[in-house]
MITORPA-742828 format. One record per residue (C-alpha): residue number from 0; residue in one letter; z, y, x. Coordinates in steps of 0.2 Angstrom, whole numbers. Each point is the difference from the previous one (the first is absolute). Layout:
BEGIN
[rec NUM,a,[Z,Y,X]]
...
//
This chain:
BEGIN
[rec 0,x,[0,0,0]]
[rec 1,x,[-7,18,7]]
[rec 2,x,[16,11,3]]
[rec 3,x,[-5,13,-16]]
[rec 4,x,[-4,-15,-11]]
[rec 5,x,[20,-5,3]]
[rec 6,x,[6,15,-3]]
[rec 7,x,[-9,4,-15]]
[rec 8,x,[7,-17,-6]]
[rec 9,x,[16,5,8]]
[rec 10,x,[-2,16,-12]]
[rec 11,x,[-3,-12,-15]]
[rec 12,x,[13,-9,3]]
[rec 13,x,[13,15,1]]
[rec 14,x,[-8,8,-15]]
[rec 15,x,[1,-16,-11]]
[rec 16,x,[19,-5,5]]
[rec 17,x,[7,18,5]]
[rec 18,x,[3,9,14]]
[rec 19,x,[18,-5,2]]
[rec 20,x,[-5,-20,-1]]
[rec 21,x,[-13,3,9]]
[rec 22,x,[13,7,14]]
[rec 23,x,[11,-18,-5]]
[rec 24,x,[-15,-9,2]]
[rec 25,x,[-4,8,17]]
[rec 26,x,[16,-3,7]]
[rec 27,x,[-1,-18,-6]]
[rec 28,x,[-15,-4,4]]
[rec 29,x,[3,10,22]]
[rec 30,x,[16,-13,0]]
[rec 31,x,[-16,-15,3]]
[rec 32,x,[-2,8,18]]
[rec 33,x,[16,8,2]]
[rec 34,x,[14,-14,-5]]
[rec 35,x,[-11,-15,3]]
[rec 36,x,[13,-14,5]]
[rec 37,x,[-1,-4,21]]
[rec 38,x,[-13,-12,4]]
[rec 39,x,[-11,2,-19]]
[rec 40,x,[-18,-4,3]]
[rec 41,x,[-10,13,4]]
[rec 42,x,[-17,1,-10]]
[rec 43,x,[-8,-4,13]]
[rec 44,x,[10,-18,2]]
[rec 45,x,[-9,-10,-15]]
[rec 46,x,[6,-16,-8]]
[rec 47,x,[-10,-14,3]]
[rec 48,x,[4,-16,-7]]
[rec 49,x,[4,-19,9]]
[rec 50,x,[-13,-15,-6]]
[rec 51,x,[8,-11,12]]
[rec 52,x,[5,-8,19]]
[rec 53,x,[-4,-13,12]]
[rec 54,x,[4,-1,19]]
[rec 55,x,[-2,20,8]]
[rec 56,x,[-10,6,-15]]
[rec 57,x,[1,7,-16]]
[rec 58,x,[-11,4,-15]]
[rec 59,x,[1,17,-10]]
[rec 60,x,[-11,8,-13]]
[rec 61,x,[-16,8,8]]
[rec 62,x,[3,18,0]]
[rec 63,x,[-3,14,14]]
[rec 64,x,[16,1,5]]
[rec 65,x,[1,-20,1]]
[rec 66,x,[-14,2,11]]
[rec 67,x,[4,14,11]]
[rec 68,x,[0,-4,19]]
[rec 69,x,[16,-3,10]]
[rec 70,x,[17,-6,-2]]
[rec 71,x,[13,4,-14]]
[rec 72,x,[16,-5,-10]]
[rec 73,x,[-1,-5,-17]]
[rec 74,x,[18,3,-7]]
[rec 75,x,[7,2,-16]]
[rec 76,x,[17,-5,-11]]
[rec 77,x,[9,-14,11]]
[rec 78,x,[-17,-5,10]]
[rec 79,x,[-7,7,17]]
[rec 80,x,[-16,-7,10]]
[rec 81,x,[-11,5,12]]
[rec 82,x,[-20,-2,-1]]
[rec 83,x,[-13,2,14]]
[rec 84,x,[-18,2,-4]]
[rec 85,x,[-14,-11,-11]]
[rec 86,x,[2,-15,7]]
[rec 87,x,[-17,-8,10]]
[rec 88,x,[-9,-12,-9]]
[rec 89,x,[13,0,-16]]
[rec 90,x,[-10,-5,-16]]
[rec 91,x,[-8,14,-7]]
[rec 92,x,[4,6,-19]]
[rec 93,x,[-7,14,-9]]
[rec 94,x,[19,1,-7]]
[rec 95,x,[11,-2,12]]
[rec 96,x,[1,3,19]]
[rec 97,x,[10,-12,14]]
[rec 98,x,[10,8,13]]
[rec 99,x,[10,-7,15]]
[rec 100,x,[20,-2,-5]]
[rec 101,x,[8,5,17]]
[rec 102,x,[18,-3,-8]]
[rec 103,x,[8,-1,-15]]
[rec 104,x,[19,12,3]]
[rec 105,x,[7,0,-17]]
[rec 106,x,[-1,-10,-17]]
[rec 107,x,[-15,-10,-6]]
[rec 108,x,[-19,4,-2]]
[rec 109,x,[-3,-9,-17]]
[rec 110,x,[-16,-1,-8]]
[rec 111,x,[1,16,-14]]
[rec 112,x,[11,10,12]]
[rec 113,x,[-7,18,1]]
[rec 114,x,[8,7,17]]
[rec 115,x,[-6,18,6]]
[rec 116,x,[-11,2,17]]
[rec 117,x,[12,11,13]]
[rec 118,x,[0,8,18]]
[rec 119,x,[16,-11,4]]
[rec 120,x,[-7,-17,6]]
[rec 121,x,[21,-5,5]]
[rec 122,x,[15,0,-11]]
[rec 123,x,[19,-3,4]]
[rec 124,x,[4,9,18]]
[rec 125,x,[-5,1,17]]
[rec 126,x,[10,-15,5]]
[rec 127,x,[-3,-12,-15]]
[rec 128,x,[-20,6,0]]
[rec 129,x,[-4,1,15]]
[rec 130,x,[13,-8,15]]
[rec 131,x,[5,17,6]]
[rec 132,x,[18,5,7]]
[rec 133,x,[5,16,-12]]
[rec 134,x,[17,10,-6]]
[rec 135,x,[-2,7,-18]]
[rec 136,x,[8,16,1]]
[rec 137,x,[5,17,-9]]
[rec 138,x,[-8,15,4]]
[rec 139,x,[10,15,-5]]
[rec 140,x,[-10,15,-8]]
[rec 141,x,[1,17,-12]]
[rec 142,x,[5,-10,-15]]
[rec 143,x,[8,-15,7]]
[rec 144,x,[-4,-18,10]]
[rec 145,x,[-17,-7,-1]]
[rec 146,x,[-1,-21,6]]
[rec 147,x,[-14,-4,16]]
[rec 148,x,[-5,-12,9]]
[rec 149,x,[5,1,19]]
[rec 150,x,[-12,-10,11]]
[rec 151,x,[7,1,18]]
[rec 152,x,[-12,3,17]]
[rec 153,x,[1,4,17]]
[rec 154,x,[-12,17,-1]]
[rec 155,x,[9,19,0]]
[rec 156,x,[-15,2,-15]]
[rec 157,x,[6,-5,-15]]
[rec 158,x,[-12,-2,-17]]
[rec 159,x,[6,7,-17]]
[rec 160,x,[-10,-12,-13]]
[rec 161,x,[3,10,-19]]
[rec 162,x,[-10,-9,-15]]
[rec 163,x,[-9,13,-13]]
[rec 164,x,[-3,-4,-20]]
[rec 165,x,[-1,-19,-9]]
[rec 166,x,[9,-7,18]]
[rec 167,x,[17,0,6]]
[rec 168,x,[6,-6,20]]
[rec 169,x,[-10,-17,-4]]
[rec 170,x,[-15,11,5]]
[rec 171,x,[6,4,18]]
[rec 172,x,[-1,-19,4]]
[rec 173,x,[-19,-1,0]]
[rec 174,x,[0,10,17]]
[rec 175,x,[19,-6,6]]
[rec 176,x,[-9,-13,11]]
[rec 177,x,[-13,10,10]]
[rec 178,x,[12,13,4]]
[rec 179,x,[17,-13,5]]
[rec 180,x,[-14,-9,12]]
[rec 181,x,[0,17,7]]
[rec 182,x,[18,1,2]]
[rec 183,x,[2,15,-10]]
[rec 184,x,[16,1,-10]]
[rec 185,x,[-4,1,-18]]
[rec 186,x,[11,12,-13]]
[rec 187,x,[-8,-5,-19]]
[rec 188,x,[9,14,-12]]
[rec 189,x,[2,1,-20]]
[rec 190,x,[5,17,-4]]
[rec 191,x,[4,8,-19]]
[rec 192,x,[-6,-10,-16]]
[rec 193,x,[-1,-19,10]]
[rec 194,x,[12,-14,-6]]
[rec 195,x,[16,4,11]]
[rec 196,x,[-2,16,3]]
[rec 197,x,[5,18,-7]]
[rec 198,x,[-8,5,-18]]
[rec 199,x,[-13,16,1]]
[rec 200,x,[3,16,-7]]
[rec 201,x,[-2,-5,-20]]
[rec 202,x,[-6,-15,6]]
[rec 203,x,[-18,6,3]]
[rec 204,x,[-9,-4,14]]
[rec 205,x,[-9,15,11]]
[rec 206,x,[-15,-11,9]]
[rec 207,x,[9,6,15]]
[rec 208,x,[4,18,-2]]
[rec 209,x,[20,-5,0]]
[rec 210,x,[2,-16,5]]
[rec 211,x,[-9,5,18]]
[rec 212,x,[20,6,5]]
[rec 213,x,[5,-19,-1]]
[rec 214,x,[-12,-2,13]]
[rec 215,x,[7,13,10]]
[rec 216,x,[16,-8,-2]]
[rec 217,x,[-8,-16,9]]
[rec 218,x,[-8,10,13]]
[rec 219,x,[20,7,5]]
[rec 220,x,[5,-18,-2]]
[rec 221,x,[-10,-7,12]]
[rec 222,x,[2,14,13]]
[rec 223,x,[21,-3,-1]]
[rec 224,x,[-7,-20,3]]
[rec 225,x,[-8,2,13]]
[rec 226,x,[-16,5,-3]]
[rec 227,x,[-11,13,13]]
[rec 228,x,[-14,2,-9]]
[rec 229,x,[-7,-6,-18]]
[rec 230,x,[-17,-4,-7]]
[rec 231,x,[1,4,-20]]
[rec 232,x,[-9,-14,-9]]
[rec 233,x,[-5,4,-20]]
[rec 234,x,[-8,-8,-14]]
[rec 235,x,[-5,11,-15]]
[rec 236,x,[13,11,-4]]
[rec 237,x,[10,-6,17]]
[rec 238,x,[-15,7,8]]
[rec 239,x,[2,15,-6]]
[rec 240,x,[19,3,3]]
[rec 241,x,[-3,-7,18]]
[rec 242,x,[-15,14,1]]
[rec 243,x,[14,15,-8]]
[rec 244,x,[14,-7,9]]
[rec 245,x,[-13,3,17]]
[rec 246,x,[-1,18,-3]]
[rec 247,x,[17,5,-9]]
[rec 248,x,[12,-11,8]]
[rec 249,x,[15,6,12]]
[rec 250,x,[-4,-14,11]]
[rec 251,x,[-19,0,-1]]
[rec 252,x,[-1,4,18]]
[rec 253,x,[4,-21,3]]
[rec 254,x,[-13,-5,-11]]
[rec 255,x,[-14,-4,11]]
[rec 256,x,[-12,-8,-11]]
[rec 257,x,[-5,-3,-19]]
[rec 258,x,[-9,-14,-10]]
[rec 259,x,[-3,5,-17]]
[rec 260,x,[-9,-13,-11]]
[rec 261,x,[-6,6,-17]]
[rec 262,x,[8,17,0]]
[rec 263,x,[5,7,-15]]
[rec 264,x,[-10,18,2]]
[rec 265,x,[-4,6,-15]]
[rec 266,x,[15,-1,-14]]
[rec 267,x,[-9,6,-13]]
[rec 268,x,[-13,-14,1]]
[rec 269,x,[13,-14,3]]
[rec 270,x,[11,6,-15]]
[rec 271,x,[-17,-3,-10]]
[rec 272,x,[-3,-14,6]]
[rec 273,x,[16,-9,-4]]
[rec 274,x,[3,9,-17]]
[rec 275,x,[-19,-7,-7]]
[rec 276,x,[5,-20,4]]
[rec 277,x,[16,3,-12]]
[rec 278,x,[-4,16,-13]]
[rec 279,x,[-12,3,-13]]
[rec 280,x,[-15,10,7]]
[rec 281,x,[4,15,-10]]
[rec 282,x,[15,1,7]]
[rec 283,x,[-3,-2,20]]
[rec 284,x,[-2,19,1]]
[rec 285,x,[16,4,-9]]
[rec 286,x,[8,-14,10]]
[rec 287,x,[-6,7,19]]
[rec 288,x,[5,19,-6]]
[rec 289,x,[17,-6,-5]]
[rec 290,x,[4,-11,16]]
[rec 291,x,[-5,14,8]]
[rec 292,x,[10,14,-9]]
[rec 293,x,[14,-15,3]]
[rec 294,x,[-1,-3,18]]
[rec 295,x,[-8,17,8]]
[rec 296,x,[-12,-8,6]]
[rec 297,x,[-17,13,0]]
[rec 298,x,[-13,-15,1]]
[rec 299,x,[-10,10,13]]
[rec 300,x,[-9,-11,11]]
[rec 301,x,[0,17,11]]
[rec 302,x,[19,1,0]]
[rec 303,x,[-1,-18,10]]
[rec 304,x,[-14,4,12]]
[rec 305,x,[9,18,7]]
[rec 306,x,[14,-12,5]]
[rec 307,x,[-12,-6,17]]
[rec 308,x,[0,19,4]]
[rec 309,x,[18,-7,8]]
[rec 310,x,[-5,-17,6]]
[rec 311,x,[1,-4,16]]
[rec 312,x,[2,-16,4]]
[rec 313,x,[-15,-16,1]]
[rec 314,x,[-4,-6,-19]]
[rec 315,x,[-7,-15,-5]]
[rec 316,x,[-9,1,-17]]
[rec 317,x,[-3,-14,-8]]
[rec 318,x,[-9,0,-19]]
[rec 319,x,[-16,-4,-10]]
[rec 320,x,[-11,4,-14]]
[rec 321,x,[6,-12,-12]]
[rec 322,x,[17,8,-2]]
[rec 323,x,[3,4,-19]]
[rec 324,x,[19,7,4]]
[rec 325,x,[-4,13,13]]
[rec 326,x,[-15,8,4]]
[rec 327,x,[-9,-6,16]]
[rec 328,x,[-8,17,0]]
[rec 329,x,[16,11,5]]
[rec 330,x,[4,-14,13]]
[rec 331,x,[-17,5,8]]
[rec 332,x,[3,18,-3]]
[rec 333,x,[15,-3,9]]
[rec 334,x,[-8,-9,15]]
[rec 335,x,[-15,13,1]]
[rec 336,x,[13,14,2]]
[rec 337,x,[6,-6,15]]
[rec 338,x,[-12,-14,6]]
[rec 339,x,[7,2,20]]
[rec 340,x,[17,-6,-8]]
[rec 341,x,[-3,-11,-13]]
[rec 342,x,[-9,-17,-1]]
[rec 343,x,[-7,-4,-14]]
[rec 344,x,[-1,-21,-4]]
[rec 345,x,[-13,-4,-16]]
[rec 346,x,[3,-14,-10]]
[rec 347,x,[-14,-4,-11]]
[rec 348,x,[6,-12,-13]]
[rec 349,x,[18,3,-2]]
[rec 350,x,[12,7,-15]]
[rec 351,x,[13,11,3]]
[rec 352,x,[12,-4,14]]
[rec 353,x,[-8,-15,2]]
[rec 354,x,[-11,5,18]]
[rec 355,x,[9,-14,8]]
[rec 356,x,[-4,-12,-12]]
[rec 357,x,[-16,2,-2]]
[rec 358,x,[-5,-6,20]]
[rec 359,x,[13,-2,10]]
[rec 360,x,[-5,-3,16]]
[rec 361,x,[-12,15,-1]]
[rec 362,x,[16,11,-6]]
[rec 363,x,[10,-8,14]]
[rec 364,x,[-12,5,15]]
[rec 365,x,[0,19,-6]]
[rec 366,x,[19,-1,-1]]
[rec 367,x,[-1,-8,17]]
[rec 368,x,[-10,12,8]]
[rec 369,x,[9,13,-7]]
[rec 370,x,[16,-2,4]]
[rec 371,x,[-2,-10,17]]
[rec 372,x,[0,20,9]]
[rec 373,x,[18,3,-11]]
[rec 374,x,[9,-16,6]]
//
């Protein structure tokens, strides 16, 4: 829908119901981005349903997303798996689509089951998912303790790992064994609205705007552990608080590197895009004026791309085209501005915070290169 067709449903919709429930309804309708429970799908983490198993395989309804290239979890109530790509030589359907079935972490894939595609290919901890030695730990910040995941190492640089939307800590582990075989120690943070840690203002989230202070809170904690220098690593919204917290932090002058993965740029567009999945069309642009009127967020992709006026430290950029949450055109805004800083990573076939997942061995040598210079 063109953005003056919406609001001249939007006006329909106000004149038919009134202007004060239309306010209501507004509100309601802003509280499907703003309240959404920690780990809610995103729109762009579809369901796909399970046909059935056999030794390192599983068969799901054909669909693109059961069909996109890479390595995912499928999780759901009670149940968590990871999936690799089509399988080779599987028997072909032109209703369903075979997979490899890496593991199986939680529950049961039974035949009917319909289990949501995610970023987070591991479940449980570092320890139980995969064989590392961690501390879980409490990171104290502006409105309270927030739970992370310590992963020790010998280098002075730490890595600050903070998931964005759909995702919580789970997320981190995709990358937890390429950077522990290089012997960094690994901090993965939670910070205001995830299960264990302090409720938001309202209890509304602010795609990063607030919560970037927890993050700034990690960054003092691992300087009293020990830390010399630290490498920020963000998904989604966690990209963008590690991208704020670059330029506004006290301590920014220990940060010595960022990787930012699907950055959350352009609030405006990210707020329609989660309000649209879960409102009535009418009402998405009474829903994105009414977070916004909440929150104080402007939505001005311009607001995001003056912050690199300030940045100084080496950037790794990592996004794609087929990003539906946030826009993969401020990210390249945001590389263009300053191209002699910024490395900019396109992934062709990827939804949102999914870059890793789509290839990652293509991810992990841009990573690799990357940071090798920052170890």
């Amino acid at each position: 829908m063109r953005p003056a067709t919406a609001t001249a449903a939007a006006v329909t919709t106000v004149i038919g119901i009134g202007a004060a429930a239309a306010v209501a309804a507004g509100r309601y309708a802003s509280d499907a981005a703003l309240k959404a429970p920690p780990k809610r799908p995103l729109p762009s983490d579809p369901k796909v349903t399970v046909h059935g198993t056999a030794a390192g395989r599983v068969t799901l309804t054909r669909s693109l997303a059961s069909l996109r290239p890479g390595t995912y979890g499928l999780k759901g109530p009670g149940v968590h798996a990871a999936v690799g790509p089509v399988a080779e030589g599987a028997e072909r359907s032109a209703d369903t689509v075979v997979r490899r079935l890496l593991r199986v972490s939680r529950g049961e894939l039974r035949p009917g089951t319909r289990l949501w595609l995610t970023p987070e290919v591991y479940a449980g901890d570092p320890g139980s998912a995969l064989g590392l030695e961690f501390r879980e730990v409490r990171v104290p910040g502006e409105r309270g303790d927030s739970p992370a995941w310590f992963v020790p190492g010998s280098r002075g640089t730490w890595v600050i790992c903070v998931h964005g939307l759909g995702t919580g800590r789970a997320q981190t582990m995709n990358l937890m064994p390429f950077l522990t075989e290089r012997r960094f120690p690994v901090l993965a943070v939670s910070y205001r609205g995830d299960p264990g840690a302090p409720r938001p203002r309202e209890g509304l989230g602010h795609l990063g705007e607030s919560e970037w202070r927890d993050l700034d809170a990690a960054v003092a904690f691992a300087l009293r552990g020990g830390a010399r220098r630290i490498i920020l690593y963000g998904w989604s919204t966690g990209a963008t608080m590690a991208l704020r917290c670059a330029v506004d932090s006290e301590y920014r002058g220990h940060i010595s590197g960022l990787v930012l993965d699907s950055p959350v740029l352009d609030t405006r567009a990210t707020l329609r895009a989660l309000t649209a999945a879960r409102t009535p069309a009418p009402l998405v642009p009474l829903a994105v004026r009414a977070a916004q009127g909440r929150t104080g967020l402007a939505g001005d992709p311009r607001a995001a791309l003056a912050l690199p006026a300030r940045l100084t430290v080496p950037t790794l950029l990592v996004h794609g085209p087929a990003d539906t949450v946030a826009p993969w055109s401020a990210s390249r805004a945001l590389a263009r501005q300053k191209d002699r800083l910024i490395s900019l990573h396109t992934v062709p076939d990827a939804p949102h915070a999914a870059m890793w997942n789509a290839d990652p061995e293509k991810y992990e040598e841009a990573l690799r290169r990357f940071i090798t210079p920052l170890m």
